[in-house]
N, CA, C, O and CB atoms as a CASP TS submission, in Angstrom:
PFRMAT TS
TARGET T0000
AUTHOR 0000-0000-0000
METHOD Language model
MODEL 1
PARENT N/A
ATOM      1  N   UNK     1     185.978  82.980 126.576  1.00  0.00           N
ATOM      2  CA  UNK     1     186.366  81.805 127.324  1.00  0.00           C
ATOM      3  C   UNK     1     185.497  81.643 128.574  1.00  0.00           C
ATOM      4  O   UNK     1     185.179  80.535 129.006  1.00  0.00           O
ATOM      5  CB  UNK     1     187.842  81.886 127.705  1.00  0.00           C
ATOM      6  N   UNK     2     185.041  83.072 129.264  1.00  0.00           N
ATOM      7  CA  UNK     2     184.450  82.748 130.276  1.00  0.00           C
ATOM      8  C   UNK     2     182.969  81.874 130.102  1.00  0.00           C
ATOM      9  O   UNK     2     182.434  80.893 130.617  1.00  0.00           O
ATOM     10  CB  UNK     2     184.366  83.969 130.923  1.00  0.00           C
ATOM     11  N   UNK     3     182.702  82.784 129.141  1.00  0.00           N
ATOM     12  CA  UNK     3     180.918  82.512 128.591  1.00  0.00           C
ATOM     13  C   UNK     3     180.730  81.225 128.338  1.00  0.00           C
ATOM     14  O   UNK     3     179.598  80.756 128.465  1.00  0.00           O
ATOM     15  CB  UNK     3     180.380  83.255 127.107  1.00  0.00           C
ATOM     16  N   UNK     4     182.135  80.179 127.812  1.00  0.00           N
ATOM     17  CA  UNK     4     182.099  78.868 127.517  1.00  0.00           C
ATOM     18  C   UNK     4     182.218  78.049 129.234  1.00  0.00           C
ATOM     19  O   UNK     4     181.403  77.127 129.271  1.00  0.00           O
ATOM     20  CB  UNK     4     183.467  78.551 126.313  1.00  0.00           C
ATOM     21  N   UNK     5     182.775  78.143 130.177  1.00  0.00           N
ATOM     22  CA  UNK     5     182.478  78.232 131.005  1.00  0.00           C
ATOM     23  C   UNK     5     181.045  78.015 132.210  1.00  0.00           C
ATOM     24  O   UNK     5     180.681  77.205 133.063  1.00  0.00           O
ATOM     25  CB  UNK     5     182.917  78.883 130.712  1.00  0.00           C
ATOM     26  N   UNK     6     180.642  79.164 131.675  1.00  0.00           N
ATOM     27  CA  UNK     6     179.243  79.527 132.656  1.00  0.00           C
ATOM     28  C   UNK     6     178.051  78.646 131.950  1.00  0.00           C
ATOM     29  O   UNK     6     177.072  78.208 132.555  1.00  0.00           O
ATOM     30  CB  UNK     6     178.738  81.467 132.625  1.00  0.00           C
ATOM     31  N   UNK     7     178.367  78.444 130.333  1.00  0.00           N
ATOM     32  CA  UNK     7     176.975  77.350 129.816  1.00  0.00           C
ATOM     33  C   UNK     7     177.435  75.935 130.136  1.00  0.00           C
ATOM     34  O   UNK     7     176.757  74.966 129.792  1.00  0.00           O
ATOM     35  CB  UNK     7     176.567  77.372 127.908  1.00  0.00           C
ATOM     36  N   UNK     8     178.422  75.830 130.702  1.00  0.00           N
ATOM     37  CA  UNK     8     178.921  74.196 130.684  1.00  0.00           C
ATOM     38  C   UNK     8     178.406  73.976 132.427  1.00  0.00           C
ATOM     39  O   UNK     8     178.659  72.936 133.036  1.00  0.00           O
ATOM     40  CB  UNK     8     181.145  73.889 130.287  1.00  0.00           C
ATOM     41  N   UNK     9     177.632  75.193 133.073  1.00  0.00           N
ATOM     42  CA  UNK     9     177.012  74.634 134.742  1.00  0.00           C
ATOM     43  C   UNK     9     176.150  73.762 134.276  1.00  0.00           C
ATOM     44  O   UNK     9     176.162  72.563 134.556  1.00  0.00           O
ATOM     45  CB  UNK     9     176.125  75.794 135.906  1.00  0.00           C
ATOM     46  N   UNK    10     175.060  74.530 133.265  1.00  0.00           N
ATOM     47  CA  UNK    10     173.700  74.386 133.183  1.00  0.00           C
ATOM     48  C   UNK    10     173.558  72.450 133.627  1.00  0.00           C
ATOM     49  O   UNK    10     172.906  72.020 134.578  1.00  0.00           O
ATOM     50  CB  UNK    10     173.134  74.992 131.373  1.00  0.00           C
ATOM     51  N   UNK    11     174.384  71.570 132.608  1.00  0.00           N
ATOM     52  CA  UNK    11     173.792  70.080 133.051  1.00  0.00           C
ATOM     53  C   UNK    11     174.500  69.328 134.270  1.00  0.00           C
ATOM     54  O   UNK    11     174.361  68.146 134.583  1.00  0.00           O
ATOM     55  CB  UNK    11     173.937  69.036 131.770  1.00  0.00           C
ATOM     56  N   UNK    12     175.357  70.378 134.929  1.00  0.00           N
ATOM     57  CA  UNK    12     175.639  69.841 136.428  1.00  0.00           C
ATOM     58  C   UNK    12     174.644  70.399 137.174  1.00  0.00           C
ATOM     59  O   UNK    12     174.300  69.628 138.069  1.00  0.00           O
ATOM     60  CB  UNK    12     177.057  70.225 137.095  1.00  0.00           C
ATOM     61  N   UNK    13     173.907  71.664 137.167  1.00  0.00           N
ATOM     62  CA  UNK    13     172.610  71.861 137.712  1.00  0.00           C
ATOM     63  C   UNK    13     171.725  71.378 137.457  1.00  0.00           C
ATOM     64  O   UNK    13     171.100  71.036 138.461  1.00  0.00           O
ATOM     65  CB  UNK    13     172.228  72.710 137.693  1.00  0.00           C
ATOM     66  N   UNK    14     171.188  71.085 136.401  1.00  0.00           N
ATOM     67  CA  UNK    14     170.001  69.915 136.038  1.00  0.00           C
ATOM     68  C   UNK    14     170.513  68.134 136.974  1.00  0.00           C
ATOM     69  O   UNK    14     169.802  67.422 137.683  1.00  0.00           O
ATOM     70  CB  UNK    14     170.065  69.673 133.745  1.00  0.00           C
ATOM     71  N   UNK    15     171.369  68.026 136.730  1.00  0.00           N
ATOM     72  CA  UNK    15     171.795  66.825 137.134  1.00  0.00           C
ATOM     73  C   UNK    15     172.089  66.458 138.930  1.00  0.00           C
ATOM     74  O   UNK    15     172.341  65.365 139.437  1.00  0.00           O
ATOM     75  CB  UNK    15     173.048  66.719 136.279  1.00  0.00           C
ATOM     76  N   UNK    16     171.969  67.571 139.477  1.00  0.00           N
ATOM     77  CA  UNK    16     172.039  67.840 140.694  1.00  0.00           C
ATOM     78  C   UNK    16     170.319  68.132 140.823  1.00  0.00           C
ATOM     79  O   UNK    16     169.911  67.128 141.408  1.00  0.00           O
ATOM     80  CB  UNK    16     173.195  69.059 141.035  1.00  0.00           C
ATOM     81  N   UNK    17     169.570  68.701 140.650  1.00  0.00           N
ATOM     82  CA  UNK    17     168.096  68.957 140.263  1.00  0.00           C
ATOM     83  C   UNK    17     167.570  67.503 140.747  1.00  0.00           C
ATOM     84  O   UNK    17     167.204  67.137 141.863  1.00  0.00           O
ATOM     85  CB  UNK    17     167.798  69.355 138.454  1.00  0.00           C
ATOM     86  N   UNK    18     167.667  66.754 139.438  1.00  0.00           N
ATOM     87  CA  UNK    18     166.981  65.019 138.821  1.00  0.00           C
ATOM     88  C   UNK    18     167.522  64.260 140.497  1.00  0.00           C
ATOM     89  O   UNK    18     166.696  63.722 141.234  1.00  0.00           O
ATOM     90  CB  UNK    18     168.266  63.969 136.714  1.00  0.00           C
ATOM     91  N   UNK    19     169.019  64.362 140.853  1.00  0.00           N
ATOM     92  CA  UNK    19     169.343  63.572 141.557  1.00  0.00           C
ATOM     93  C   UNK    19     168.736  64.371 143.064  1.00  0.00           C
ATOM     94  O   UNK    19     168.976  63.764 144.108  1.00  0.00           O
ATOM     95  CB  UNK    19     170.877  63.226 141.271  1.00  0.00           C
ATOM     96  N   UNK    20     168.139  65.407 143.141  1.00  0.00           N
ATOM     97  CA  UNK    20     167.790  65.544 144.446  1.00  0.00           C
ATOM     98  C   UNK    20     166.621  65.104 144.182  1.00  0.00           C
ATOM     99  O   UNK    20     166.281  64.132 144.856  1.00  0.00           O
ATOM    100  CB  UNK    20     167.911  66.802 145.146  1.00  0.00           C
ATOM    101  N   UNK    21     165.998  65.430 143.542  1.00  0.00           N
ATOM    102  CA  UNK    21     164.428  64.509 143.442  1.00  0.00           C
ATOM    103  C   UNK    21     164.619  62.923 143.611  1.00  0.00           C
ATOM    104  O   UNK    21     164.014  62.443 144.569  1.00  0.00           O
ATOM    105  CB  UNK    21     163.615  64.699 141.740  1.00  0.00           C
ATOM    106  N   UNK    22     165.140  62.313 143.067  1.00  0.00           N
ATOM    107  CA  UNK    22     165.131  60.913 143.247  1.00  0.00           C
ATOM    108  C   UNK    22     165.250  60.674 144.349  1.00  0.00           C
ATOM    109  O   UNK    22     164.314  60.090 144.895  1.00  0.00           O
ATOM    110  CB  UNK    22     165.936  60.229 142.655  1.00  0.00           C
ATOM    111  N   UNK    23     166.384  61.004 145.097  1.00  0.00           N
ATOM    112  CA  UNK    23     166.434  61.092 146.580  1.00  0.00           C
ATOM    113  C   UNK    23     165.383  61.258 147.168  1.00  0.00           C
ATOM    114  O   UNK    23     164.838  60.367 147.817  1.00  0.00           O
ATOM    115  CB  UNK    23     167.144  61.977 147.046  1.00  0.00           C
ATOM    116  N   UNK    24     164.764  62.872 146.982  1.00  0.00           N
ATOM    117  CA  UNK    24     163.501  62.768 147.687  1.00  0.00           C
ATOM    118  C   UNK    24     162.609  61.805 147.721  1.00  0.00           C
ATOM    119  O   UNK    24     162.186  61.461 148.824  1.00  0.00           O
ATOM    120  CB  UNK    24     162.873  63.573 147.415  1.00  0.00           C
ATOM    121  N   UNK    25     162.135  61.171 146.551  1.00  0.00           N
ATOM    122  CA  UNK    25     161.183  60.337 146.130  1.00  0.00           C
ATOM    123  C   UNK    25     161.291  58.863 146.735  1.00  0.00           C
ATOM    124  O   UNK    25     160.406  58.108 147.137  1.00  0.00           O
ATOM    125  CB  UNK    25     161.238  60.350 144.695  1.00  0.00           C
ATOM    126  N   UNK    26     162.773  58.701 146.659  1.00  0.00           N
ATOM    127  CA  UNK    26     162.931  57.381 147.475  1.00  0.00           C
ATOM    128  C   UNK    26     162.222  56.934 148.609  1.00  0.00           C
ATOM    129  O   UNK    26     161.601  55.897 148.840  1.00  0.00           O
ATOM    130  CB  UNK    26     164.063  57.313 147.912  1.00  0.00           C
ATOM    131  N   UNK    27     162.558  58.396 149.550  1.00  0.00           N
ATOM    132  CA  UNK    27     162.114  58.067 150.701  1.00  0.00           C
ATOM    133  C   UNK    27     160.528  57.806 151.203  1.00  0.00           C
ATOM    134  O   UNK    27     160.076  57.278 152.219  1.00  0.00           O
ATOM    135  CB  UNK    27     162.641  58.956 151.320  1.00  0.00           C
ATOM    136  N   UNK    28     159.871  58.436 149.992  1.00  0.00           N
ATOM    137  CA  UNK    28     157.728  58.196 149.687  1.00  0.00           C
ATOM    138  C   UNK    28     157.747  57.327 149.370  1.00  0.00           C
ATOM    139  O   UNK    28     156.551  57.059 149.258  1.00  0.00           O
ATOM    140  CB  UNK    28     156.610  58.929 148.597  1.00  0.00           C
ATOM    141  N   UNK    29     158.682  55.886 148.855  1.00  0.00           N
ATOM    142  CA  UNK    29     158.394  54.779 148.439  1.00  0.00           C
ATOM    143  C   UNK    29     158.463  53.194 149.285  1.00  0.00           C
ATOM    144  O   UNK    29     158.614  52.073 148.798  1.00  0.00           O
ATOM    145  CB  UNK    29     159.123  54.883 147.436  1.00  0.00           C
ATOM    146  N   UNK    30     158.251  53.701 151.022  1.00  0.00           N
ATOM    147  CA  UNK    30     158.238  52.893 151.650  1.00  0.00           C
ATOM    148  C   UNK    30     156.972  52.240 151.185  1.00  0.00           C
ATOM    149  O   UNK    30     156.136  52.797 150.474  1.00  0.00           O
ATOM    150  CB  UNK    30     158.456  53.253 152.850  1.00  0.00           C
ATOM    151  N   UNK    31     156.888  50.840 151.709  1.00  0.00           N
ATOM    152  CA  UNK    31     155.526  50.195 151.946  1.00  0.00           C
ATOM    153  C   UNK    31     154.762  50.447 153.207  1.00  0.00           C
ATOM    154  O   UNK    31     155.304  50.345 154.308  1.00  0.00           O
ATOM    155  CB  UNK    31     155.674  48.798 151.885  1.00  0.00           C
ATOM    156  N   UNK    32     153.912  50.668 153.103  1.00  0.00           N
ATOM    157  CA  UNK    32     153.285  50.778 154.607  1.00  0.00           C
ATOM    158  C   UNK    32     153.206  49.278 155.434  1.00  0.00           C
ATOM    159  O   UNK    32     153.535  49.027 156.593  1.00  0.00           O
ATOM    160  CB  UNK    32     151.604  51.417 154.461  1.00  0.00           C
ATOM    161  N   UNK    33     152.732  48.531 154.550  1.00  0.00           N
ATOM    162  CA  UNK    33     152.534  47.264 154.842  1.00  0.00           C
ATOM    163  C   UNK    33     153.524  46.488 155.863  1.00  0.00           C
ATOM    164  O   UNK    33     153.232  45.873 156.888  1.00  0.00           O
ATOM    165  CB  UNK    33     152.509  46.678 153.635  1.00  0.00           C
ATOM    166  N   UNK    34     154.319  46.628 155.485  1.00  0.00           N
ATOM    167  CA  UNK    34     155.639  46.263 156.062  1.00  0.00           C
ATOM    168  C   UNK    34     156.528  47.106 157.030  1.00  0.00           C
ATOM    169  O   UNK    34     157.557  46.679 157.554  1.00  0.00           O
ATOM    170  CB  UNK    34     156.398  46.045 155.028  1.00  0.00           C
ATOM    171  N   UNK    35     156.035  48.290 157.197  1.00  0.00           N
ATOM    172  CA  UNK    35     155.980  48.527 158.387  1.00  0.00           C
ATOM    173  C   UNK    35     155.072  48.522 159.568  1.00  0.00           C
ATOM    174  O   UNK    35     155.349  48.909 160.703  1.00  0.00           O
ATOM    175  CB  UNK    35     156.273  49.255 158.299  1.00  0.00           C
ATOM    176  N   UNK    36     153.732  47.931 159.054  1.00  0.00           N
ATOM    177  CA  UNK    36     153.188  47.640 160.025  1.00  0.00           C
ATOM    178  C   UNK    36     152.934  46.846 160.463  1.00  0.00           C
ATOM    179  O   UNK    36     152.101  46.765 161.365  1.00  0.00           O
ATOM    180  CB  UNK    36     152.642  47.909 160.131  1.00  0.00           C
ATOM    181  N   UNK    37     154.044  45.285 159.617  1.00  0.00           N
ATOM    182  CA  UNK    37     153.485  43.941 159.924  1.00  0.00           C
ATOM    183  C   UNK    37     154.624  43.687 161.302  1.00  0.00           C
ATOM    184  O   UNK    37     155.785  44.052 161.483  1.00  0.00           O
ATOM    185  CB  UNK    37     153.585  42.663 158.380  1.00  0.00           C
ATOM    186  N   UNK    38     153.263  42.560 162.456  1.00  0.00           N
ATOM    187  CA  UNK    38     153.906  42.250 163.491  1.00  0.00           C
ATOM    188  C   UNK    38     155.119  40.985 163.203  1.00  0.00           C
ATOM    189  O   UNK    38     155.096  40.134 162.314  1.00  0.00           O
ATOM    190  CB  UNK    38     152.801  41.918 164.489  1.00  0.00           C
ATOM    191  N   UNK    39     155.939  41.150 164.052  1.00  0.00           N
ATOM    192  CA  UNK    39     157.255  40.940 163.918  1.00  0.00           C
ATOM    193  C   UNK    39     156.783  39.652 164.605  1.00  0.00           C
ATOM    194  O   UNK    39     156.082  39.927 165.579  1.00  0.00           O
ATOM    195  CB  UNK    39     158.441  42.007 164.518  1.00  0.00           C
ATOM    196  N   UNK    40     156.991  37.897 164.348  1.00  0.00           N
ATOM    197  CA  UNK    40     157.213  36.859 165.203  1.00  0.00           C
ATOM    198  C   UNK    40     157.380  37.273 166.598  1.00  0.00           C
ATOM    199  O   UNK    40     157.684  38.402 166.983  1.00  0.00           O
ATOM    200  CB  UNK    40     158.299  36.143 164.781  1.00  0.00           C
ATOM    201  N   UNK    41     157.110  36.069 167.430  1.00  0.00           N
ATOM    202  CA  UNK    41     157.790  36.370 168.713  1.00  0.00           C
ATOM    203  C   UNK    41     159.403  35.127 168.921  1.00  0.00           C
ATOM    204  O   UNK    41     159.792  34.079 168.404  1.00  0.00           O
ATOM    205  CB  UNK    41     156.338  36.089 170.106  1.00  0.00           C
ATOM    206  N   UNK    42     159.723  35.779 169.644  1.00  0.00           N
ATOM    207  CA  UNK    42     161.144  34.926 169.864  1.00  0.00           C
ATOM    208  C   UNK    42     161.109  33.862 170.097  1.00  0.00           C
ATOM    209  O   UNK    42     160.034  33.651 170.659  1.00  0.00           O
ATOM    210  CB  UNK    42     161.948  35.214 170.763  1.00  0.00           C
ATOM    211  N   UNK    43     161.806  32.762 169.982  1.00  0.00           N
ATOM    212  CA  UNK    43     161.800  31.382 170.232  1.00  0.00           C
ATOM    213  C   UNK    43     162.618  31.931 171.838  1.00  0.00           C
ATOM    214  O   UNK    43     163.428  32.848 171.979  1.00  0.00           O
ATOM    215  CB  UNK    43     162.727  30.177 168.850  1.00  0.00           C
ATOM    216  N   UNK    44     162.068  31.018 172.862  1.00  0.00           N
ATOM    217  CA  UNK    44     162.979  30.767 174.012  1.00  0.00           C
ATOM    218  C   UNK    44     164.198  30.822 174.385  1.00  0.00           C
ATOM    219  O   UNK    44     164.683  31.527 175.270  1.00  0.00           O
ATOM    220  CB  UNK    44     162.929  29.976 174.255  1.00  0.00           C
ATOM    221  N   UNK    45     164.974  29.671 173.344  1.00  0.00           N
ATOM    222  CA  UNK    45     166.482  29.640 173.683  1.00  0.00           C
ATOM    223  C   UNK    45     166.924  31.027 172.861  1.00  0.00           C
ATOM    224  O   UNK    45     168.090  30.777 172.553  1.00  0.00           O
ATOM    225  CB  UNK    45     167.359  28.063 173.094  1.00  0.00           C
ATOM    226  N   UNK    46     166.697  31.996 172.483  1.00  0.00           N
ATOM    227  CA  UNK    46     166.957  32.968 171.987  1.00  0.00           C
ATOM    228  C   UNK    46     167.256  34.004 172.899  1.00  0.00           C
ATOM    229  O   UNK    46     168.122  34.815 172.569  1.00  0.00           O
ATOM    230  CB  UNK    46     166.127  33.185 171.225  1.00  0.00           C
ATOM    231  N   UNK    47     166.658  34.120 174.046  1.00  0.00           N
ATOM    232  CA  UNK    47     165.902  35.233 175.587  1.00  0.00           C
ATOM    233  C   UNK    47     168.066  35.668 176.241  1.00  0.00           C
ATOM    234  O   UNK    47     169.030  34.903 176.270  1.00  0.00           O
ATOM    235  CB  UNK    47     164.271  33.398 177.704  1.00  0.00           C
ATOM    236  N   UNK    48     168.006  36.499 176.453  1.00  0.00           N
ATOM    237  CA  UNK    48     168.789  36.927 176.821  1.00  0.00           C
ATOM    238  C   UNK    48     169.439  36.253 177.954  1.00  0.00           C
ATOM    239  O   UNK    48     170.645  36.007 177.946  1.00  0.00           O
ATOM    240  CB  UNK    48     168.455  37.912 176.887  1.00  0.00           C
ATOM    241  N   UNK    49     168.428  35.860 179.218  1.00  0.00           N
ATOM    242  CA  UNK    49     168.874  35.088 180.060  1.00  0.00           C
ATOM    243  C   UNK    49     169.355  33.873 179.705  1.00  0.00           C
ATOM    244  O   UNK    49     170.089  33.350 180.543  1.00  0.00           O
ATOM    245  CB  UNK    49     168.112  34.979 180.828  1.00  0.00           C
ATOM    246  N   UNK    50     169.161  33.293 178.738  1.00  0.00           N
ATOM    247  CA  UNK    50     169.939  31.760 178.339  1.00  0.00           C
ATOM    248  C   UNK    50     171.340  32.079 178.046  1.00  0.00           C
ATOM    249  O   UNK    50     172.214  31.378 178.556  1.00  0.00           O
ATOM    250  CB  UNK    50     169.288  30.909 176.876  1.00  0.00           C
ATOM    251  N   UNK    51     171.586  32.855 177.441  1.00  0.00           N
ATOM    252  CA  UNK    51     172.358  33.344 176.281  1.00  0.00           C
ATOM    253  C   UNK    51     173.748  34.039 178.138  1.00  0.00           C
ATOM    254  O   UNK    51     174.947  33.835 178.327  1.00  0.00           O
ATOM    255  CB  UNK    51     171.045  35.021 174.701  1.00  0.00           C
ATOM    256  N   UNK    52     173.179  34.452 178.607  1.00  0.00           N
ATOM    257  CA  UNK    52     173.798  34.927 180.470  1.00  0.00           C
ATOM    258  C   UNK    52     174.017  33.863 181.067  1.00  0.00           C
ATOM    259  O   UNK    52     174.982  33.787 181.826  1.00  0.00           O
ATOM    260  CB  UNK    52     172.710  35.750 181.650  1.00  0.00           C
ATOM    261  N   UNK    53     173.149  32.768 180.856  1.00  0.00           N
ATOM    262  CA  UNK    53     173.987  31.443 181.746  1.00  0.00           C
ATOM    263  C   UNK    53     175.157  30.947 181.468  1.00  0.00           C
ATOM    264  O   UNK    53     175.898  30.569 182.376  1.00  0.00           O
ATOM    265  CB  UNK    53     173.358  30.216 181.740  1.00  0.00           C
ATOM    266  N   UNK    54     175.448  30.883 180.382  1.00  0.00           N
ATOM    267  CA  UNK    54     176.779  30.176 179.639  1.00  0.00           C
ATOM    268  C   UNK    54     177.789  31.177 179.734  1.00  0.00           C
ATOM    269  O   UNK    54     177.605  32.264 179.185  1.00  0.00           O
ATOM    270  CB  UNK    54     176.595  29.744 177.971  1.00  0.00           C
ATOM    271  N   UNK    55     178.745  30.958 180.314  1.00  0.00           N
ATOM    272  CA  UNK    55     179.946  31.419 180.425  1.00  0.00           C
ATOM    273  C   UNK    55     180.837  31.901 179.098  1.00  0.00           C
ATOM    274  O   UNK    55     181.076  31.197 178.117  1.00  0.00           O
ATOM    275  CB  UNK    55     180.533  30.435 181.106  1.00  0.00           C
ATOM    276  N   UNK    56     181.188  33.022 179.275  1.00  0.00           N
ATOM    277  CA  UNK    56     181.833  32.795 177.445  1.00  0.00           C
ATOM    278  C   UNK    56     183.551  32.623 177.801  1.00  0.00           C
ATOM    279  O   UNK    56     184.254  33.048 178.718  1.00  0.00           O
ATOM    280  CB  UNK    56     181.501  34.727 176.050  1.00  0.00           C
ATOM    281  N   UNK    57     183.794  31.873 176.720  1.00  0.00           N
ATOM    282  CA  UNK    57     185.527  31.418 176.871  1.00  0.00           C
ATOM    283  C   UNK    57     185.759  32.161 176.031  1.00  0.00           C
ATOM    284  O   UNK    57     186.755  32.682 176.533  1.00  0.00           O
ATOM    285  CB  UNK    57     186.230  29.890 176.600  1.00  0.00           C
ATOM    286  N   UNK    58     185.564  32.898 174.643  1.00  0.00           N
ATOM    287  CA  UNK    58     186.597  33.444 173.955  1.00  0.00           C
ATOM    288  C   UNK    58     186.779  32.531 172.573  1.00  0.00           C
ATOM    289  O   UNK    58     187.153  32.993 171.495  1.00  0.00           O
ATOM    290  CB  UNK    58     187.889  33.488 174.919  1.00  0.00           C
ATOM    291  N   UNK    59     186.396  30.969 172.861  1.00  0.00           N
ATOM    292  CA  UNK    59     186.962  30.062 171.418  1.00  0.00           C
ATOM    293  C   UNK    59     185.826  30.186 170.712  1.00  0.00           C
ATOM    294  O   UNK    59     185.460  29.020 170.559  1.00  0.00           O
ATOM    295  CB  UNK    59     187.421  28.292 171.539  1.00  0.00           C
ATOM    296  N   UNK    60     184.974  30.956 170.142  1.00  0.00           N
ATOM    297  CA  UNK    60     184.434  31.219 169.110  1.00  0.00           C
ATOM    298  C   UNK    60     184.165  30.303 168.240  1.00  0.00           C
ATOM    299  O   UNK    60     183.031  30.075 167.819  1.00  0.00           O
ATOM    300  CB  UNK    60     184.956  31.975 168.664  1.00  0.00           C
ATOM    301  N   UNK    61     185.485  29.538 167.806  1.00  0.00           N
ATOM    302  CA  UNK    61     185.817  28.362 166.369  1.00  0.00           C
ATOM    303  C   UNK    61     184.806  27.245 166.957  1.00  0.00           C
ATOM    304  O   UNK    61     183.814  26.790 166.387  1.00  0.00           O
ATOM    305  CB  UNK    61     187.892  27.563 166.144  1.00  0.00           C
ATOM    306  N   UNK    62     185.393  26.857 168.474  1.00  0.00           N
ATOM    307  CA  UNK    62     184.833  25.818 168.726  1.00  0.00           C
ATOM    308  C   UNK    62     183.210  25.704 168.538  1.00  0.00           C
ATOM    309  O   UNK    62     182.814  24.550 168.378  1.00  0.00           O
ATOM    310  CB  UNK    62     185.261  25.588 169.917  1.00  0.00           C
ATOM    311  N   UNK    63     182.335  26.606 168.533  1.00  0.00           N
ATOM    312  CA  UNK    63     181.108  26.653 168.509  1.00  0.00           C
ATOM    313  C   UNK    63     180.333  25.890 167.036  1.00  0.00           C
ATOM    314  O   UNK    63     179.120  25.736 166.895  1.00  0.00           O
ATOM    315  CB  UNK    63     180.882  28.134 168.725  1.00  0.00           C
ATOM    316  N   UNK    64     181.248  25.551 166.192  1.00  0.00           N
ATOM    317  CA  UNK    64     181.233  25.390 164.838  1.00  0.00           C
ATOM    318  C   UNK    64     181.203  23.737 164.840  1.00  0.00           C
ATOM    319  O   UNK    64     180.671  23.083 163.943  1.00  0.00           O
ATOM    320  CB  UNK    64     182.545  26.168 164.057  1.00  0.00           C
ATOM    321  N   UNK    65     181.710  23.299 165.729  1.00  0.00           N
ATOM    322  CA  UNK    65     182.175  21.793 166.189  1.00  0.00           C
ATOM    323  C   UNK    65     182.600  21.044 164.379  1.00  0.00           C
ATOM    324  O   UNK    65     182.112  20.115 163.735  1.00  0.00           O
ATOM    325  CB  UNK    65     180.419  20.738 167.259  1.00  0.00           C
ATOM    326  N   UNK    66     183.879  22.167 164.072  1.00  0.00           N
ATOM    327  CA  UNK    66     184.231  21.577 163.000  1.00  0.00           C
ATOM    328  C   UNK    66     185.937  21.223 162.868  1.00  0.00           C
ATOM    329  O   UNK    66     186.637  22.215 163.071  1.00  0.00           O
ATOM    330  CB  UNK    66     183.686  22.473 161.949  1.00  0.00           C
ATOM    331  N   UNK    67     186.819  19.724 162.502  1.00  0.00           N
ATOM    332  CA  UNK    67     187.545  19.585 162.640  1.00  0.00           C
ATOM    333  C   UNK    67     188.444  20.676 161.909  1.00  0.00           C
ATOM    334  O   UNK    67     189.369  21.320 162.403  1.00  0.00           O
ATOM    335  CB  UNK    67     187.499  18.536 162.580  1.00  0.00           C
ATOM    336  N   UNK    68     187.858  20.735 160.377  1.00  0.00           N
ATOM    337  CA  UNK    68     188.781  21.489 159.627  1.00  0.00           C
ATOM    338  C   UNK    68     189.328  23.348 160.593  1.00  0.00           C
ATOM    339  O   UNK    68     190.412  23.932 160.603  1.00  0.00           O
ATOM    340  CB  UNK    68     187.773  21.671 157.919  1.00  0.00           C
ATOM    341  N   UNK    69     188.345  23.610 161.069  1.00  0.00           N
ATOM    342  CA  UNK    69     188.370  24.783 161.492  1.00  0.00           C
ATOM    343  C   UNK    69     189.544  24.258 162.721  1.00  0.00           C
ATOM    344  O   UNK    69     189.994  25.068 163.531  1.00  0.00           O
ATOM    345  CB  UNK    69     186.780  25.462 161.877  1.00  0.00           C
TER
END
């Protein structure tokens, strides 16, 4: 009973094996490209200081300027 047992690891170790490799491999399959492409620059009304002038109220919905809401 035991011996039936100890041969039934073998394809949870293989299978633990395959799945650490994939893992590994994932992570060699960045693009370089795309991490080295420059990012836009921000539009203006985007800048933090705009975004600091306006007071915030809390009504969220209203920002939607929708009746149903």
């Amino acid at each position: 009973m035991l011996s039936a047992i100890r041969t039934n690891k073998a394809p949870i170790r293989a299978s633990a094996i395959a799945l650490s490799a994939l893992l590994a491999s994932s992570c060699a399959s960045i693009n370089q490209e795309l991490l080295e492409a420059q990012l836009p620059d921000m539009p203006e009304a985007w800048s933090a200081e705009a975004q600091a002038a306006t007071p915030l109220t809390g009504d969220w919905v209203a920002a939607f300027n929708d009746d149903t809401l």
